[in-house]
C-alpha positions as CSV (number, residue, x, y, z in Angstrom):
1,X,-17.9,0.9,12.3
2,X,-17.1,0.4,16.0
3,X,-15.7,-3.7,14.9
4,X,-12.0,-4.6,15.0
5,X,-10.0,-4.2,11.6
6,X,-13.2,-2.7,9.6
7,X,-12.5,1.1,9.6
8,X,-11.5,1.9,5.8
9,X,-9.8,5.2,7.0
10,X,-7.4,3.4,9.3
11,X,-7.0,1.0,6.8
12,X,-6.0,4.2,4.3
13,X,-3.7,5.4,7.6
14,X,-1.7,2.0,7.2
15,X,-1.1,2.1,3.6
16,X,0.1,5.7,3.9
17,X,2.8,5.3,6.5
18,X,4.0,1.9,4.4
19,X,4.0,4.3,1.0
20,X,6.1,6.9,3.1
21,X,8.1,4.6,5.2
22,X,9.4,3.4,1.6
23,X,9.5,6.8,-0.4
24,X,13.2,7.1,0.2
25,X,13.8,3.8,-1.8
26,X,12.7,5.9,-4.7
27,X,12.7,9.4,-4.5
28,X,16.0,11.5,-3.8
29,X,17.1,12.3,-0.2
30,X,19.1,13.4,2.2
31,X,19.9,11.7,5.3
32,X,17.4,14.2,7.4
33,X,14.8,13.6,4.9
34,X,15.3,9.7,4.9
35,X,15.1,9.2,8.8
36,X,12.0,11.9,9.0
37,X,10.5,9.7,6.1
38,X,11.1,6.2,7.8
39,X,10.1,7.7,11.5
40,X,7.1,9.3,10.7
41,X,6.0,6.9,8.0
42,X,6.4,3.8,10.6
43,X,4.6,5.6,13.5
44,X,2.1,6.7,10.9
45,X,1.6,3.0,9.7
46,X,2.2,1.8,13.8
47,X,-1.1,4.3,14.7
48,X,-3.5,3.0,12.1
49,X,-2.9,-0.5,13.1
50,X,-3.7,0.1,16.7
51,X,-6.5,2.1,15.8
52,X,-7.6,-1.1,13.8
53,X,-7.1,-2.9,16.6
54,X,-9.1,-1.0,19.3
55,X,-11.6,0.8,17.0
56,X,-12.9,2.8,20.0
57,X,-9.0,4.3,21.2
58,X,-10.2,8.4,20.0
59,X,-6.5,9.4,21.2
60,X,-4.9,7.6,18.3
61,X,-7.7,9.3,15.5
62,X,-5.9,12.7,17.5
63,X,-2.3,11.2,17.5
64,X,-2.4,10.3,13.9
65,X,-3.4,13.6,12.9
66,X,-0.3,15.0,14.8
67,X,1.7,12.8,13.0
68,X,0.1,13.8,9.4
69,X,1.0,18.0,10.7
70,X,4.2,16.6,11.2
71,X,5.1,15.0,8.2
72,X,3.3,18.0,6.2
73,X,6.0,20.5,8.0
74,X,9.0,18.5,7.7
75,X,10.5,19.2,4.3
76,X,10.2,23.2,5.8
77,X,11.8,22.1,9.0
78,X,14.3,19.3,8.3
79,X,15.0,21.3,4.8
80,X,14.3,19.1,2.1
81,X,11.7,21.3,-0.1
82,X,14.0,21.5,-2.5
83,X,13.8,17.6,-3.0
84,X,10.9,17.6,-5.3
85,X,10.0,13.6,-4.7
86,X,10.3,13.9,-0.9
87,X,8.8,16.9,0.0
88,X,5.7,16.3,-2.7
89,X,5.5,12.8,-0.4
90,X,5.6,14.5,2.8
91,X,3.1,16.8,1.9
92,X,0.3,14.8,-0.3
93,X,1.2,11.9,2.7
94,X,0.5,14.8,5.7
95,X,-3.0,16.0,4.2
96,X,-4.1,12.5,3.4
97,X,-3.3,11.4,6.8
98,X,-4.7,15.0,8.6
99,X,-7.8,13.8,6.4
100,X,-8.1,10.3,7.6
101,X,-7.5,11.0,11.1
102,X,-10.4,13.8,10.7
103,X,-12.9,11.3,8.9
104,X,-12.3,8.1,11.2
105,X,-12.8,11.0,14.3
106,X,-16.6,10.5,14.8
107,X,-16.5,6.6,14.4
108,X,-13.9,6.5,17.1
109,X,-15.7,8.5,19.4
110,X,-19.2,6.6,18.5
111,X,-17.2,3.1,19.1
112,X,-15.9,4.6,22.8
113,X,-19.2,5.9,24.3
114,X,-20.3,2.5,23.0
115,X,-22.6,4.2,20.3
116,X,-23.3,2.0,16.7
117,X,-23.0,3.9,13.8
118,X,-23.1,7.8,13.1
119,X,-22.0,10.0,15.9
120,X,-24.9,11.7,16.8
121,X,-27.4,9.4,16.4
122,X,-30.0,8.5,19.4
């Protein structure tokens, strides 16, 4: 899992910040919500293709769980709960992203200590 443009949870991380980067084509916003959507879904999207890129780069596993937190506490923060589309997106999108960061943790660390395979193994 330590090859370039082979990690199925980046991959997942990509098509996550594309799917909330274009949420507010089709889901009810406000401005707030919109620019919070686009932002977060872009650098979401932005981190899993560097993380393709340079399987072994564990900051951007950490980074893009940030971002998922983020996005998970932004309808509370930026004040959109009560748009049911938006905030539903920002909070499925946050955990799935949390979750893929989380998963694709253990390869990235494996790939930068120059390890193959599972974390852990000798």
């Amino acid at each position: 899992m330590d090859k370039a443009w082979t990690r199925w949870q980046d991959w997942a991380e990509v098509v996550i910040g594309v799917v909330v980067l274009l949420a507010p084509i089709v889901v009810d916003t406000t401005n707030g919500a919109m620019w919070t959507m686009i932002v977060l879904g872009a650098l979401i999207a932005i981190d899993g293709l560097a993380s393709l890129a340079a399987p072994a780069m564990v900051y951007g596993e950490w980074f893009q769980m940030v971002l998922g937190v983020l996005l998970f506490i932004s309808p509370f923060v930026i004040g959109y709960t009560d748009l049911t589309g938006a905030a539903w997106t920002s909070w499925v999108a946050g955990v799935l992203t949390v979750a893929a960061g989380a998963i694709a943790l253990p390869a990235a660390n494996s790939a930068h200590s120059g390890r193959s395979g599972l974390a852990g193994q000798h």
